[in-house]
Structure formats: C-alpha cells, structure tokens
N, C-alpha and C positions, 0 to 999 in steps of 0.2 A: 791196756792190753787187748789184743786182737783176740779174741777168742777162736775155739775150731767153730767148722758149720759140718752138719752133716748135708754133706750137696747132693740130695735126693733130688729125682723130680718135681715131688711137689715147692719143696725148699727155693728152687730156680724160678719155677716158675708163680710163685708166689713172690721173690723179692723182685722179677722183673715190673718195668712200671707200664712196661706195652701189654696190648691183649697181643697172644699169639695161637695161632692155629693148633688144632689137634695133628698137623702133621708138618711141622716143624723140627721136631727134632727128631721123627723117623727119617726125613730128610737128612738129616744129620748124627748118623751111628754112632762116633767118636768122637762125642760132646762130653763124656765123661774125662780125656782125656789132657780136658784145659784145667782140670784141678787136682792131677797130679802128675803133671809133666816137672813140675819143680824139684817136686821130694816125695819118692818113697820110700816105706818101710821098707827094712832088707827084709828079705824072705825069709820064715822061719828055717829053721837049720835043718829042722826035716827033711823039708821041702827040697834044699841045697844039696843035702847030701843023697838024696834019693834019685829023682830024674829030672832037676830045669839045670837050664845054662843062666848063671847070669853074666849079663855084662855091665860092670859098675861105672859110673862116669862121678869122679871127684873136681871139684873146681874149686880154684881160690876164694876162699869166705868174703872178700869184700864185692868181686864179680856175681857171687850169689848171692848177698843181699840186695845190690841195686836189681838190680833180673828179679828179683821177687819184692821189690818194691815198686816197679812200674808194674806188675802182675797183679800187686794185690787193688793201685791205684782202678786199673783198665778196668777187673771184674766187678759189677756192678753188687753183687754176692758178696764181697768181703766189706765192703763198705765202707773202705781207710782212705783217708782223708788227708792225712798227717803229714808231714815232713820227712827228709829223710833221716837227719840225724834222730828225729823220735821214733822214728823206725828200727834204726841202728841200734837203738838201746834196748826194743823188743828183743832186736835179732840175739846180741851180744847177753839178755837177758835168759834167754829160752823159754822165751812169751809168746813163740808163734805157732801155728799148726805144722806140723812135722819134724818140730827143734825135739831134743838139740843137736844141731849141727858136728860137735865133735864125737859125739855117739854113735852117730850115724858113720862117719866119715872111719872112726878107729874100730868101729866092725866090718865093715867091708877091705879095709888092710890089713887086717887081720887072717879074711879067710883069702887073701890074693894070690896065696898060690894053690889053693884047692885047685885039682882038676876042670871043674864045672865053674869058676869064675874068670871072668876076664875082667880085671881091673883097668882103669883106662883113667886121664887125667887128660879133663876139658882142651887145656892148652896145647898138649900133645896132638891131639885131633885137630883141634887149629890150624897147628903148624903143620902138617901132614896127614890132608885127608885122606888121598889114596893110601898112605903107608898104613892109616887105619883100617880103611876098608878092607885092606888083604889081612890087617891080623885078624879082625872079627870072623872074616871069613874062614878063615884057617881054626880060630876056634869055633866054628859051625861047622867044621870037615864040609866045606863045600869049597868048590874048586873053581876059579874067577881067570877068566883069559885077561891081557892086558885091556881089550878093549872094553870087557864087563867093568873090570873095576873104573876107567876112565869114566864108562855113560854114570857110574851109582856117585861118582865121586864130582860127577854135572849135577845129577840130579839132587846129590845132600849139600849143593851149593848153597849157601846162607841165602843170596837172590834169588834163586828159581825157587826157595823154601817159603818165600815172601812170597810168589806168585801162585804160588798152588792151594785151590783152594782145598785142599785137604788137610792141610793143617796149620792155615792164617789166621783162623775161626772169624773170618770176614763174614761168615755166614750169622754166627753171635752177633756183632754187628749191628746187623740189619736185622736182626729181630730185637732189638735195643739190649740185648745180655750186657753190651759193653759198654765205659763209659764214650761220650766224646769228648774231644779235646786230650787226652792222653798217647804217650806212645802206644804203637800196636802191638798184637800180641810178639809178633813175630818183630825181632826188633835188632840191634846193630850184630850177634852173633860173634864179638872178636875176644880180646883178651887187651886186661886194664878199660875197659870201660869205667872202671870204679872213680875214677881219676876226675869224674865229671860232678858227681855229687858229693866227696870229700872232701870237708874243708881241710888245711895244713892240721889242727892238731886232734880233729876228729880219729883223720889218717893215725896220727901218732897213738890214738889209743888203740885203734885199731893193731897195730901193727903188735902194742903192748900184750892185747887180748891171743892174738893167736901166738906170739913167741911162746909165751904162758903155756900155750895147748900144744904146741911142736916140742919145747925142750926136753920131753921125755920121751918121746918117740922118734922115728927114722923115717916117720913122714915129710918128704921135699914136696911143697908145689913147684912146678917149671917154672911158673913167673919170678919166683924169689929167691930161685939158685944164682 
C-alpha cells in the first residue's frame, strides 16, 4: 500500500538525494502544485455555496490511473516502484492518496448543476479545446474575441505545455526531485492511453469494476458512450 506523505518542505527536501540550494525553490513558487495536480478534495460545501467557482475536470478511471502511475513512478517522494497491474489493485482498492475515486467523482455530479460549478469531462476537452475555452470563459463572465480564444487554445496545447517551463517541472528535474529514466511530468495528454499498460483481462476487470460503480448512476464517460 502506498501510503499519504505530507509534502512539506522539509519532507522534499529531505527525501531528495541531491544537496540543493536555499533558493531553489523560491525560484520555483508552484512546486507545491506537482502533488496535487492529479486529485483534489472537492471543496468543502461552504466554501461552494458561499463565493469560489469551481471548475470540475472527471476523467475515465483507467486514463487516471496510468497518469497517476507514471506520476507516482517520476516523483522521487512517493517512492513506488511497482508494476502497473500492482498499482491497479491499490487504485481499484482505495489504497492511494486522494482515493476513492468514485467518491470524488459522485460528489462533484452531484453538485454539476449548482450555479458556481462547471463540470467538465477530460475527453470533452480533448476533443474540443477551444469549445472549452469559451464555456469556461462564459462561466467566468469574461468575454473572449475569436482570436483570444484561438492564442489560449495555442497556448493550453498538450506541446507548447511540454515546452513551457512553468509547468514541465524540468526545473524538479535538475535539482534531482525526479526520477530518471521515467516518462515526464508532462506526458502524451490524449484519451485511451490506458490501452498501453492493460493487459486483455486486466482491462476486463477493469471494465467489471466501474460497470459496478456506473450502474446506478447516469454518469456517461465520452469514451464509453
């Protein structure tokens, strides 16, 4: 079992095996943001119904375990080693930091037509950046010319997101935070990647596991309509 860490500074910089400078990671402000770009908590209900926007992104369960098993491989902090299928069994078990998965996912569908949420599904975005870019923006009440949305829907390209060093954490990297030899942080970005690390009947329990957690709700993933 993977256990949580609490990813404090000392925490980092104590598992890292390099010395690294006292201004290392002032050079780098949105360090905290590599250990919970995967999975957060939904925002307490207070919170929701009082004054934040949220905008929720749901993805198919098998493209979020491989994605959070090269994540956990790369981070030098989590320290997993393992397989994917031994992975799988954490994930499908709700043995990892931020599981479980359908709790997460049947809260945030839940509140999807509140005002203040924008519910959104990974593959949708995928298939149509710009058409996402103008709803986000539309639930921001801000107002996007066609050429605004064209440069954000450049700039949120999966490739120029690989090149930017704001958020590759190349800069982890080279202060050894990361493993080598692993995929990078920032990594193929599409839909069905799962397809690469499931064996034929792995998939099939796989597919057993979520029927199991769809059949009572009117949650569709776009991949499996």
């Amino acid at each position: 079992m993977i256990r949580p860490i609490q990813c404090t500074m000392d925490t980092i910089l104590s598992l890292s095996k390099c010395k690294i400078d006292d201004q290392a990671f002032t050079r780098y402000k949105n360090w905290r943001e590599l250990y919970t770009a995967h999975a957060r908590p939904f925002p307490k209900l207070i919170e929701i119904h009082e004054i934040k926007k949220v905008v929720y992104i749901a993805r198919n369960p098998k493209d979020v375990a491989v994605s959070c098993y090269h994540f956990k491989r790369l981070v030098q902090a989590f320290g997993y080693t393992g397989d994917f299928a031994s992975y799988w069994d954490y994930f499908e078990k709700n043995q990892l930091p931020w599981a479980p998965y359908w709790a997460h996912i049947n809260e945030g569908w839940k509140r999807r037509h509140q005002p203040n949420v924008l519910f959104l599904f990974y593959e949708d975005i995928n298939k149509d950046l710009p058409g996402t870019v103008r709803k986000v923006a539309q639930f921001l009440n801000k107002s996007l010319s066609e050429e605004q949305v064209a440069q954000m829907s450049k700039h949120l390209n999966i490739e120029n997101f690989r090149r930017n060093p704001a958020v590759n954490m190349d800069f982890l990297k080279e202060v050894g935070l990361l493993n080598s030899g692993e995929q990078s942080f920032i990594r193929k970005g599409g839909v069905g990647g799962w397809t690469s690390e499931f064996t034929p009947e792995l998939n099939q329990r796989a597919d057993r596991w979520i029927h199991e957690h769809l059949k009572n709700t009117d949650i569709r993933f776009p991949s499996t309509n």
